[in-house]
C-alpha positions in Angstrom: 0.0 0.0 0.0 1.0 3.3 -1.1 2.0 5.9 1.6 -0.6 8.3 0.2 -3.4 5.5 0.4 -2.1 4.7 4.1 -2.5 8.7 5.5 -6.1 8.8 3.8 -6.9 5.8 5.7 -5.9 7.0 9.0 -8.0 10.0 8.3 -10.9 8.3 7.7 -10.6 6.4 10.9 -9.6 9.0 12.6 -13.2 10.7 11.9 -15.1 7.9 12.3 -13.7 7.7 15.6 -14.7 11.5 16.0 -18.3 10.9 15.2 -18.7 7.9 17.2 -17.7 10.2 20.2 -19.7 13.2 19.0 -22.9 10.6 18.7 -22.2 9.4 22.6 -22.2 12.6 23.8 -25.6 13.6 21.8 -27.2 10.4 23.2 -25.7 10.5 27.1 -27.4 14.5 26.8 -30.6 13.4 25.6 -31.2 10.7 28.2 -30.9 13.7 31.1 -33.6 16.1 29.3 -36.6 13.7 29.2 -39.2 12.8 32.2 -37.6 9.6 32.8 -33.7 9.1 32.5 -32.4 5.9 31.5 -30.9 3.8 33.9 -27.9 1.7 31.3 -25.0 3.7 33.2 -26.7 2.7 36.8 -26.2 -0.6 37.9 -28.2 -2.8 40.0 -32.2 -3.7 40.0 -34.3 -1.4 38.1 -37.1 0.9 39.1 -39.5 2.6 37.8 -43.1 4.6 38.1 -46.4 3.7 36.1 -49.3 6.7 36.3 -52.2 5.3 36.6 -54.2 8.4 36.7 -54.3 12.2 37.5 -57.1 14.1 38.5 -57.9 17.9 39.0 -59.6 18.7 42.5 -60.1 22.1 41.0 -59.5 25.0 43.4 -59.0 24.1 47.2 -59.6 26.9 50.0 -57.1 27.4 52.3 -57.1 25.3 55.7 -56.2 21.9 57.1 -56.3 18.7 55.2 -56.2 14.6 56.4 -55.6 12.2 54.1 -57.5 8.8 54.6 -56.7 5.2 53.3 -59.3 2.7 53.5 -60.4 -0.7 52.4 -64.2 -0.9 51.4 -65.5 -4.2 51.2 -68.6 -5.7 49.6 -70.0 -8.8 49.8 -71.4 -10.5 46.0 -75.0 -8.8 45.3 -74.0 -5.9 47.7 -75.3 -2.4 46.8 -75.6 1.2 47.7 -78.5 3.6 47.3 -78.0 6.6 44.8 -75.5 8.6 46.5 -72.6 11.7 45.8 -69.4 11.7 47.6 -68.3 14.9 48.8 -64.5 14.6 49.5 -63.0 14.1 46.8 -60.8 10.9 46.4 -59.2 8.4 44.0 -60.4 4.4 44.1 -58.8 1.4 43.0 -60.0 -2.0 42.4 -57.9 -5.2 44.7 -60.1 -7.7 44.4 -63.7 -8.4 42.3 -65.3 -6.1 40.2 -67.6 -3.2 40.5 -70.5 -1.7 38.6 -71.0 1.9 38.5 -74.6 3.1 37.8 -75.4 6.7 36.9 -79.3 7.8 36.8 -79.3 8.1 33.2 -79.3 4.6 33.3 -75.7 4.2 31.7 -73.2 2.1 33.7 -69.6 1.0 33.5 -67.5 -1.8 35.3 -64.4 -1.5 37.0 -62.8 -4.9 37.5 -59.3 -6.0 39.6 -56.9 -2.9 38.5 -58.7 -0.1 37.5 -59.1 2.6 39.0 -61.9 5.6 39.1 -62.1 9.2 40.9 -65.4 10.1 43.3 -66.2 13.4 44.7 -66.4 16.7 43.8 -64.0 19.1 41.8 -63.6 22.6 43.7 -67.2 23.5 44.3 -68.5 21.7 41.0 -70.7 19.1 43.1 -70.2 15.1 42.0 -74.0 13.7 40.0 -75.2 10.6 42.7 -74.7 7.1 41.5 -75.1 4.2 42.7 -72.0 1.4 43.3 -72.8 -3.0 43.1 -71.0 -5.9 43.1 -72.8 -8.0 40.4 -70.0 -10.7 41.0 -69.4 -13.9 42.8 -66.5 -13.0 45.2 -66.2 -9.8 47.7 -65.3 -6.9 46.5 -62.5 -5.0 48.1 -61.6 -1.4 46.6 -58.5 0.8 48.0 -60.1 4.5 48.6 -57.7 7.4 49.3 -59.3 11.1 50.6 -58.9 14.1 51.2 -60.7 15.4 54.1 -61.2 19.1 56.1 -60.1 18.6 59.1 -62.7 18.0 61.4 -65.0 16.9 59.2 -67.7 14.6 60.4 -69.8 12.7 57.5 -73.8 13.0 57.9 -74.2 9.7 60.3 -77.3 7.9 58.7 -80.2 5.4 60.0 -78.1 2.1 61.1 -78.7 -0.4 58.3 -78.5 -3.5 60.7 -82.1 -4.1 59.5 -81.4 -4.3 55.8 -81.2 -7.6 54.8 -79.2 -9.0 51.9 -75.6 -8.8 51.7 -73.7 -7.0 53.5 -70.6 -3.9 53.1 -68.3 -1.6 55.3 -65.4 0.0 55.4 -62.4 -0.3 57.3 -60.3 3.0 58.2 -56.2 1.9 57.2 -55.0 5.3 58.3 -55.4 8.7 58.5 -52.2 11.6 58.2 -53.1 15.3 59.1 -51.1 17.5 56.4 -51.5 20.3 58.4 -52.4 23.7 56.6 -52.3 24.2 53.3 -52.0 27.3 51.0 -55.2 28.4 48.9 -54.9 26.6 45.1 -55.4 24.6 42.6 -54.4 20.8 43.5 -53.8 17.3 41.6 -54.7 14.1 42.9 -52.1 11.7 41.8 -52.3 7.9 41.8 -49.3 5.5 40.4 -47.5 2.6 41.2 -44.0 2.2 42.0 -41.7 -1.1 41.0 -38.6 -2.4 41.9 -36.5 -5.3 41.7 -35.2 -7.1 44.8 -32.2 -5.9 45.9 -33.3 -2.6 45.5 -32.1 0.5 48.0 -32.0 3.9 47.7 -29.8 6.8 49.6 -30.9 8.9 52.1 -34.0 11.3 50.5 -36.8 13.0 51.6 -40.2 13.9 49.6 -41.8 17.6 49.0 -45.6 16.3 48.3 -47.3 14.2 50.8 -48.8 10.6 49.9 -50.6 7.5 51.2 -48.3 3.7 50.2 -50.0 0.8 50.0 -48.0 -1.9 49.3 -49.5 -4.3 47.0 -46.4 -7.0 46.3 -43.5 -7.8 48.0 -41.9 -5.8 51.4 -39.7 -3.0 51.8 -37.9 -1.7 55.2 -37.4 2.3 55.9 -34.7 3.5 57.3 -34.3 6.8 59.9 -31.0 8.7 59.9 -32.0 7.7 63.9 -30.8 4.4 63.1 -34.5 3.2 63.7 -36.3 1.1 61.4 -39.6 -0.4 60.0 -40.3 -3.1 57.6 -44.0 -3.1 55.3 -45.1 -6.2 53.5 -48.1 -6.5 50.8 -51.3 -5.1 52.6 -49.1 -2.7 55.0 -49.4 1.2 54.7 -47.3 4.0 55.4 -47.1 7.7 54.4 -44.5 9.8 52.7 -44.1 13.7 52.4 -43.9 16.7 54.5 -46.6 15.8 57.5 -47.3 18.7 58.8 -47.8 21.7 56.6 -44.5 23.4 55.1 -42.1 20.9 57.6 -40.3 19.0 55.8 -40.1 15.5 56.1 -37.2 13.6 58.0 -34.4 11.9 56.0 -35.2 8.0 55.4 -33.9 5.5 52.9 -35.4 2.6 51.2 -34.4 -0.8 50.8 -36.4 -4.1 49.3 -35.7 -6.6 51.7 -38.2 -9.5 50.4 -37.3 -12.0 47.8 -38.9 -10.8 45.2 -40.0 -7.8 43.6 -41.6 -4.9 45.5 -45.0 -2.9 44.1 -46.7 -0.1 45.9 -49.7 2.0 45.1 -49.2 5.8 45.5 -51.8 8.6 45.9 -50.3 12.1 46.1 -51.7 15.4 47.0 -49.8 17.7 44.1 -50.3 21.8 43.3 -51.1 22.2 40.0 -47.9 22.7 38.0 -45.4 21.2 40.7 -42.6 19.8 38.8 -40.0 17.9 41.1 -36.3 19.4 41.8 -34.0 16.7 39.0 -30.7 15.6 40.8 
């Protein structure tokens, strides 16, 4: 080979090399603008964030809020009477199905997995309906409020003489977020997933939200050294508690044998957009 034919050669792979670089750098850049980054360059179980649904509560007046977690449970052919709700709060479906009736006649189903928002937005009053469980198991649906606090629903006539099948409610916790500003507010529901082995560093969250752990267990850890471990069915709450405080330092770490699933409803002002580190 000609010495000519040999320089030209090492130009061109000189170049090449050159744009290979150039096209890493364009790529590693574009990962860090979008919502989620891409987790190639981190090593270790993955995790990651599915929205299941976001809702507008319209404009909230200024005062103290609770936030409430409960289980309501029907038994097959249970029903309620045409009803509104007015707290505003997100559902989702564990276990059966449920059919939503409005008093147009029209109806939809919800079965194991969906999800569905009840209650009013701002002062725009919720239409009544009626909720049943036209299936053969109970029904058990995940319901996360927001309440005044202080609020006290309308108590009405004991139904211990209504025959038939029967349904309650069972309270799983209720967190005071202490006073908030006047606003517009989002209600927030999604599920987080991770892969056992999974820890994270010491952090803190700036919206509040209920957990309910739906697969696996995870343990949080205090900067205290104290601890506490929640496995599927547990609940625990995240965010700053009480009003503006913030929350305390904590980190996360899966400590079951498999993977780890929780639901998460968050209280969010409209057009929050979280601090990227």
């Amino acid at each position: 080979m000609s010495n000519g034919r040999k320089t030209s050669l090492k130009k061109s792979i000189f170049l090449l090399g050159l744009t290979v670089v150039a096209g890493i750098g364009v790529a590693s850049f574009s990962f860090g603008t979008g919502e989620k980054q891409a987790s190639a360059a981190e090593p270790g179980p993955k995790h990651w964030s599915d929205v299941l649904r976001k809702d507008s509560l319209g404009f909230l007046e200024a005062g103290k809020r609770d936030l409430r977690a409960r289980i309501i449970n029907f038994e097959p052919g249970a029903e309620t009477p045409f009803h509104a709700h007015d707290v505003p709060g997100i559902r989702y479906v564990l276990e059966g199905a449920t059919t939503i009736y409005q008093e147009d006649g029209t109806s939809k189903t919800y079965e194991a997995g969906s999800t569905f928002f009840a209650g009013p937005v701002g002062n725009t009053p919720m239409p009544p309906h009626k909720a049943k469980n036209n299936g053969k198991v109970n029904l058990k649906i995940l319901a996360v409020e927001l309440f005044p606090e202080g609020y006290k629903k309308k108590k009405k006539k004991a139904s211990a003489a209504e025959p038939g099948p029967k349904r309650w409610s069972d309270v799983l916790r209720k967190d005071s977020l202490g006073f908030l500003e006047a606003g517009k507010h989002d209600l927030k529901m999604r599920i987080f997933n991770w892969e056992y082995g999974g820890e994270t560093p010491y952090h803190t969250h700036d919206v509040p939200g209920a957990r309910y752990v739906l697969e696996g267990e995870i343990t949080i850890f205090e900067e205290d050294g104290t601890s506490k471990t929640y496995k599927s069915g547990g609940t625990y709450f995240a965010g700053p508690k009480i009003g503006n405080n913030p929350m305390p330092k904590h980190k996360a770490k899966i400590t079951g044998k498999g993977k780890y699933r929780v639901l998460i409803v968050e209280l969010i002002p409209e057009g929050h957009k979280k601090e990227k580190k």
